[in-house]
C-alpha positions in Angstrom: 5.0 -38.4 -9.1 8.3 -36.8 -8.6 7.8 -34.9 -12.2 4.5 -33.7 -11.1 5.5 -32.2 -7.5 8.9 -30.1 -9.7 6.2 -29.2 -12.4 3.5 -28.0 -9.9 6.4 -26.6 -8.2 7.3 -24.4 -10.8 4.4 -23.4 -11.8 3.1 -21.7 -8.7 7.6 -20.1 -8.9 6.9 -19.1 -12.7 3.7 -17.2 -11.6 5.8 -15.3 -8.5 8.5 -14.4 -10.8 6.4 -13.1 -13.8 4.3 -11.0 -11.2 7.9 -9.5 -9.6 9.5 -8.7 -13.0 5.9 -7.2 -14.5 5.3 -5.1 -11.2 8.8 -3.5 -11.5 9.0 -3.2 -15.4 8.3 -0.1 -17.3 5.4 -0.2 -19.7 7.0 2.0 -22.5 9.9 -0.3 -22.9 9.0 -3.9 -22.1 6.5 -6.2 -22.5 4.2 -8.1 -20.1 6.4 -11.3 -19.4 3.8 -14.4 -19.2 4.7 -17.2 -16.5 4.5 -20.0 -19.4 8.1 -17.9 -20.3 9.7 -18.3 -17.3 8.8 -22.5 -16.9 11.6 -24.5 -17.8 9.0 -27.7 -18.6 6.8 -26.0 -20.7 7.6 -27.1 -23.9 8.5 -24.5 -26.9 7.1 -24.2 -30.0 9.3 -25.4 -32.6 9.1 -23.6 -35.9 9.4 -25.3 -39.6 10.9 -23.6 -42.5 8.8 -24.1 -45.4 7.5 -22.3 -48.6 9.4 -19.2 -49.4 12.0 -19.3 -46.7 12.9 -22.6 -47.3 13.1 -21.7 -50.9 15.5 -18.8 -50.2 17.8 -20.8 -48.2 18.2 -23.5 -50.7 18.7 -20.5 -53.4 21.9 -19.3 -51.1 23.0 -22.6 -49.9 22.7 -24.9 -52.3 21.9 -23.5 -55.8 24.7 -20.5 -56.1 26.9 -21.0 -58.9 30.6 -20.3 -58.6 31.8 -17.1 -61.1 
C-alpha cells in the first residue's frame, strides 16, 4: 500500500514538474519533456544489441588479429 501512495505520489509531482520545465522552455531548442521522464518508478526500456551492432562489436572486440 505504501508503494502505491509514493507511486501515486509521484505521479501527480512528475506531471507538476514536466508542466513547470515545458512552460519555461524554449521551443527552438528543447523538446517537450513527458512526465513518464521525470518518474523515478517508471521503468526504462532496456535496449538489446543484436544483428549488425552486435556483429560490429564482436568484429572489434573479439575477432581483431594482432599485426
Amino acid at each position: 500500500m505504501a508503494e502505491a501512495k509514493s507511486k501515486d505520489n509521484w505521479n501527480h509531482t512528475s506531471a507538476i514538474l514536466a508542466l513547470i520545465i515545458n512552460v519555461n522552455r524554449d521551443p527552438k531548442k528543447r523538446r517537450a519533456v513527458s512526465p513518464r521522464e521525470l518518474n523515478p518508478h517508471e521503468q526504462k526500456k532496456k535496449t538489446v544489441l543484436s544483428g549488425k551492432g552486435l556483429r560490429i562489436l564482436k568484429d572489434v572486440f573479439v575477432d581483431r588479429r594482432q599485426e
